[in-house]
Each structure stands twice: as structure tokens, then as C-alpha cells.
C-alpha positions in Angstrom: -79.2 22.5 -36.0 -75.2 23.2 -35.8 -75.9 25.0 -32.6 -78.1 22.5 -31.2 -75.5 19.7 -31.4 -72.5 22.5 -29.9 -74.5 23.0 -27.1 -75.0 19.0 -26.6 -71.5 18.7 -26.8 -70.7 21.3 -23.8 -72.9 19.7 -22.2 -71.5 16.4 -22.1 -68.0 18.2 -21.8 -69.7 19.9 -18.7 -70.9 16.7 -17.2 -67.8 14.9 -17.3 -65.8 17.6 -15.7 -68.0 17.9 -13.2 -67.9 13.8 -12.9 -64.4 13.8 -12.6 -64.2 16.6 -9.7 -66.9 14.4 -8.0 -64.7 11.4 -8.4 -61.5 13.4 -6.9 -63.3 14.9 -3.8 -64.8 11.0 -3.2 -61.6 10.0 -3.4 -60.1 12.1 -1.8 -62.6 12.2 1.6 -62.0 8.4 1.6 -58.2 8.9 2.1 -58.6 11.3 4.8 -61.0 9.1 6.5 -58.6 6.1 6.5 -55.8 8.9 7.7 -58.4 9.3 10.6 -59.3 5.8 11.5 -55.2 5.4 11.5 -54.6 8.0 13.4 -57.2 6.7 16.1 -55.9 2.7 16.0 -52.5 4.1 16.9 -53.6 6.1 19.4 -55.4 3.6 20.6 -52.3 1.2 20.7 -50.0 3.7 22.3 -53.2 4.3 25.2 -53.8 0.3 25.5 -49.4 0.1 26.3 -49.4 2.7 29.2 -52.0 1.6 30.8 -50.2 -2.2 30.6 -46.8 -0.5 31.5 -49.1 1.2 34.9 -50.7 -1.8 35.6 -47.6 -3.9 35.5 -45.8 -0.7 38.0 -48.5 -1.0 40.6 -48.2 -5.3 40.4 -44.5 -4.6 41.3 -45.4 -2.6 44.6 -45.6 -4.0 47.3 -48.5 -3.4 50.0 -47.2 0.1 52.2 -46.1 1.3 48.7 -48.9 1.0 46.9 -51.0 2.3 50.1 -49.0 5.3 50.0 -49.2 5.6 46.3 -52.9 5.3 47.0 -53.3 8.3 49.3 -52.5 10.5 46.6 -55.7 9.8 44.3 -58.4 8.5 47.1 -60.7 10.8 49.3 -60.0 10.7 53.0 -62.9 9.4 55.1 -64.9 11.6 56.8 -65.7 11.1 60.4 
């Protein structure tokens, strides 16, 4: 009987160690997650501001510029 209620008592020991590792990883899976989706929303930002700071370049050329500009990034014609 004085075993039985030892081994009950490991048990519950056992279970609420392994609880509390299960409650650290969760917790810690969540933070890194929200590190990510950070990491992504800034990049994001910083990616959304160059291509506003490009845009607003190529407003500021005038037509010949911008068709030379141009020639660097489009196909020729053929024929």
C-alpha cells in the first residue's frame, strides 16, 4: 500500500514536469513566431519605401530620360 501511493506520487511529480516543459516550449514557439511575423512586417515596410522612393525617381524624369533609363530593362523589337 506504501508503495502504491509512492508510485502515485511520481507519477503526478512526472506529469507536472512534463506539463511545465510543454508549457515552456508553447511558449516559447509563440515568441519566435511573433519574432517572425516582425521580422516579415518590417521587411515588408522597408520593401513598400523603395519601391515609393523608385516610383517617385522615375515621376521626376522627364520623357528622353526615362526612355533611356528604359532601354536598359526592355527587349529590343525584332524585325
Amino acid at each position: 500500500m506504501f508503495m502504491l501511493a509512492r508510485l502515485k506520487l511520481y507519477a503526478y511529480a512526472a506529469v507536472a514536469v512534463l506539463g511545465a516543459m510543454l508549457m515552456v516550449y508553447l511558449k516559447g514557439a509563440a515568441s519566435g513566431a511573433q519574432k517572425v511575423r516582425a521580422k516579415a512586417t518590417k521587411r515588408r515596410i522597408d520593401d513598400m519605401l523603395t519601391a515609393k522612393d523608385v516610383e517617385n525617381e522615375v515621376k521626376r524624369l522627364d520623357d528622353d530620360a526615362l526612355l533611356n533609363r528604359a532601354n536598359k530593362w526592355v527587349r529590343k523589337r525584332d524585325g
